[in-house]
C-alpha positions in Angstrom: 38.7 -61.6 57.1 40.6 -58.4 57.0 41.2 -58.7 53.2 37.0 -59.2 52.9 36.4 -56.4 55.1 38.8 -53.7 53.0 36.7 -54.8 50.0 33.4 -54.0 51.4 34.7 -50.5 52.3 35.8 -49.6 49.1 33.0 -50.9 47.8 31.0 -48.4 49.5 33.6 -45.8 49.0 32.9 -46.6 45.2 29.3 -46.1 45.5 29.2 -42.4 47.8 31.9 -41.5 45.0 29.5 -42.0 41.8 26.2 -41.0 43.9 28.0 -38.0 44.7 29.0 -37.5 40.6 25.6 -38.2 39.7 23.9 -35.7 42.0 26.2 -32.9 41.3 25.3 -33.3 37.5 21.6 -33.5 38.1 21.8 -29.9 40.1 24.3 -27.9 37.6 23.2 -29.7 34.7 19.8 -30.7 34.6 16.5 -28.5 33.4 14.7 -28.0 36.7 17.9 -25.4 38.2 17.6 -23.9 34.7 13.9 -23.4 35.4 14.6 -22.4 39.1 17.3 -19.4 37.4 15.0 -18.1 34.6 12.0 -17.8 37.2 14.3 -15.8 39.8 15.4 -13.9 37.1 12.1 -12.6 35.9 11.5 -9.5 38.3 14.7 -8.6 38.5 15.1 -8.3 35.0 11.2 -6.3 34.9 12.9 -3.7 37.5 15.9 -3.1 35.7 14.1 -2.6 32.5 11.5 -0.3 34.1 13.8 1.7 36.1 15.3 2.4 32.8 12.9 3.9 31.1 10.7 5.2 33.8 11.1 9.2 33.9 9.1 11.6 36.9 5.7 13.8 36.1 4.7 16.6 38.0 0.9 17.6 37.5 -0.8 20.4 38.9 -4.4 21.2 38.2 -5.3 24.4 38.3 -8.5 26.7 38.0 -8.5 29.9 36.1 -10.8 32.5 37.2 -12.0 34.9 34.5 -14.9 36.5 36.1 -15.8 40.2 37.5 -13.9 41.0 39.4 -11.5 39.1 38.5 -11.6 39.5 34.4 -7.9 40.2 33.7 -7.4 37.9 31.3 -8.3 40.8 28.2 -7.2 41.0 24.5 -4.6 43.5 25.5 -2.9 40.9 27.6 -2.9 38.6 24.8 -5.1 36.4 27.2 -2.1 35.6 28.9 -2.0 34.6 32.7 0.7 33.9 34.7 1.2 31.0 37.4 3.2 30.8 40.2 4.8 27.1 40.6 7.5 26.8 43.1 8.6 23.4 44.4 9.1 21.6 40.5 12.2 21.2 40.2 14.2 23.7 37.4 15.2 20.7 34.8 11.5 20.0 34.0 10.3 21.5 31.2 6.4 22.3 30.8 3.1 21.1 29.1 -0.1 22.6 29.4 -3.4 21.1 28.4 -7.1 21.7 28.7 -9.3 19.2 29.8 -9.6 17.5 26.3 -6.4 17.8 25.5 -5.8 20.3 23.6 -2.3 21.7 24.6 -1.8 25.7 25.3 1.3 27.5 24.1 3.4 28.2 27.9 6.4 29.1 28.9 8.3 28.3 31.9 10.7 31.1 33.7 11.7 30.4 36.9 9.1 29.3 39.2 6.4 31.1 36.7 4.2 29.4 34.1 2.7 32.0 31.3 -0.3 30.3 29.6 -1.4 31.7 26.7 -5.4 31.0 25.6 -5.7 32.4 22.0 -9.4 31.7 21.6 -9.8 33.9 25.1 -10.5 32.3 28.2 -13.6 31.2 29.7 -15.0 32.3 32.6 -13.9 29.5 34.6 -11.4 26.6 32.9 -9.5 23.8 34.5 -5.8 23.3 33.0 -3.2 20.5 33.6 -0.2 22.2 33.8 2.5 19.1 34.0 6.5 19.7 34.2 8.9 16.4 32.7 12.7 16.2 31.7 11.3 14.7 28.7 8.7 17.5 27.5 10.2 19.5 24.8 11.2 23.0 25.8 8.0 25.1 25.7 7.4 28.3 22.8 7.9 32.0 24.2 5.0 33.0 25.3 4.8 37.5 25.4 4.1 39.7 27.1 4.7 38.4 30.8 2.1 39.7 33.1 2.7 39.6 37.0 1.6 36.6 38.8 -1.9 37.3 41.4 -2.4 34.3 43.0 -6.4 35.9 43.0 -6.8 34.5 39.1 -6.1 31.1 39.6 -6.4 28.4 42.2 -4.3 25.1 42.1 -6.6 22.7 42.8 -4.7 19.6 43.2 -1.4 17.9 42.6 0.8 14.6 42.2 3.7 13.2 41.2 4.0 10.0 39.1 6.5 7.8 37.7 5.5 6.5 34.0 7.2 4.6 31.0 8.9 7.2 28.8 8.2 6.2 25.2 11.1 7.8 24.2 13.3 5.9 26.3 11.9 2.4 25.2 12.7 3.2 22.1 16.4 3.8 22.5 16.1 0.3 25.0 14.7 -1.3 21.8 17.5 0.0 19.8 20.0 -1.3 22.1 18.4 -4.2 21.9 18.7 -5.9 18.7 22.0 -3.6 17.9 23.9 -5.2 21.0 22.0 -7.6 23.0 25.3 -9.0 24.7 26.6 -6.0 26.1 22.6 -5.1 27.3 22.0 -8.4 28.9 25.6 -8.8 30.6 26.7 -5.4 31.5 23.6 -3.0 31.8 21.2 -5.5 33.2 23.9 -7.9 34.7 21.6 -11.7 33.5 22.7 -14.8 33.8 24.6 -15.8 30.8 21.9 -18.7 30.6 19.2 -16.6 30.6 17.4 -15.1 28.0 15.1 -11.8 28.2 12.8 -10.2 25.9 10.0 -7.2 26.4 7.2 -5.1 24.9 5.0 -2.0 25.4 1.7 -2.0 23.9 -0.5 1.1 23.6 -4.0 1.4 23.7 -4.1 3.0 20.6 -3.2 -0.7 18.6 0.4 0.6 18.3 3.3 -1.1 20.2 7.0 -1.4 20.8 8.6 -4.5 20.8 12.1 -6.2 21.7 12.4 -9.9 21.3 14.5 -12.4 20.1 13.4 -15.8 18.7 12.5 -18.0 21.3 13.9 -21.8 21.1 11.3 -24.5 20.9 10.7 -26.8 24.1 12.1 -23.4 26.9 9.9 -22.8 29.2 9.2 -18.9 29.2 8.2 -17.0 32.2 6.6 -13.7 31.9 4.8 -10.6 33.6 2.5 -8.1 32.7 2.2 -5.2 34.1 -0.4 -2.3 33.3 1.5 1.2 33.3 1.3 4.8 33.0 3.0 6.2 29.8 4.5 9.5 28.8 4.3 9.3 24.9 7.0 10.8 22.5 4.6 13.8 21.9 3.9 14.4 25.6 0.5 13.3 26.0 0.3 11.3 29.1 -1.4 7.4 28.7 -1.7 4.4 29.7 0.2 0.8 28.9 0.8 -2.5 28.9 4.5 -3.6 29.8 5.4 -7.0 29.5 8.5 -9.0 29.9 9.7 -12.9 28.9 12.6 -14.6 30.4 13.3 -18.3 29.1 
């Protein structure tokens, strides 16, 4: 009886041991924990990507007055007018545009913005004056007249955080020159997960970083419309998407 009642235990011993085998194969090694890893993966890998590129925009907009009695904006001035900024921080250069665009040769010194209106100014004309890290520095702008807070009014301003088309560019780069290193070390993924992204403009034209995909994955992706600051400095707006399989 003893003898029959040792084999019925290590019978069952036998059986937890290979349910135990099988179960810890079907959680590493099956498809569904891949699935449950590539999904978990997918905003972490959208923030890194985005707080890669992202860069800060200051934009102010501003009224200037050029009406009796306060026409000082005269040929002999160079229709030149000076704006007093303080608060943007000194490592942001500046862009100024009119209200269709058009940019305005200016000059940043200091906590001063000189604006310069070749065709003379109005006698009333909104400007965006907007200060980045990734504007090119500005022309010199001469002569420098004093600032008078009585020209110009700043109606409004905001800060935003926007897609720098520059730096997606260089992200592209690194991308197809050394995925690896990009994937493991700068954005710290899974070695069984796979990543891939894009930026789409609304002018048609588009960046785009992505590896061929294996048939049968199951990709996940986001989408994710954005502000954009465009190589030339015009601000827009995008579409950034990214795949993980």
């Amino acid at each position: 009886m003893k003898k029959k009642g040792a084999t019925h235990i290590e019978i069952i011993l036998s059986f937890i041991l290979f349910a135990s085998a099988v179960g810890f194969a079907l959680y590493f090694l099956n498809p569904v924990d891949h699935t449950r890893l590539v999904d978990s993966s997918l905003g972490y890998a959208s923030r890194e990507i985005l707080d890669n590129t992202s860069i800060s925009v200051d934009s102010l907009s501003v009224l200037i007055k050029n009406t009796p009695p306060e026409r000082i904006l005269s040929s002999a001035q160079g229709n030149i007018i000076a704006v007093n900024i303080s608060g943007i921080p000194l490592s942001k250069n500046v862009r100024v545009e009119e209200l269709d665009g058009t940019v305005l040769p200016s000059e940043r010194s200091g906590e001063i913005v000189y604006i310069k209106n070749s065709a003379g100014w109005p006698a009333k004309e909104f400007v965006y004056i907007r200060f980045s890290e990734d504007f090119d520095s500005a022309v010199s702008v001469s002569p420098h007249p004093f600032d008078n807070s009585t020209f110009y009014e700043i109606s409004s301003s905001e800060n935003i955080n926007a897609i720098s088309e520059k730096k997606m560019l260089y992200l592209n780069t690194t991308y197809f020159e050394n995925y690896q290193d990009l994937k493991e070390k700068r954005f710290n993924l899974p070695n069984r997960v796979n990543f891939g992204f894009s930026l789409k403009f609304d002018d048609n034209k588009n960046i785009i970083a992505e590896k061929n995909i294996p048939n049968g994955l199951e990709v996940f992706s986001d989408n994710k419309r954005t502000d954009v600051l465009r190589k030339n400095g015009a601000l827009d707006f995008g579409d950034f998407n990214i795949k993980i399989w």
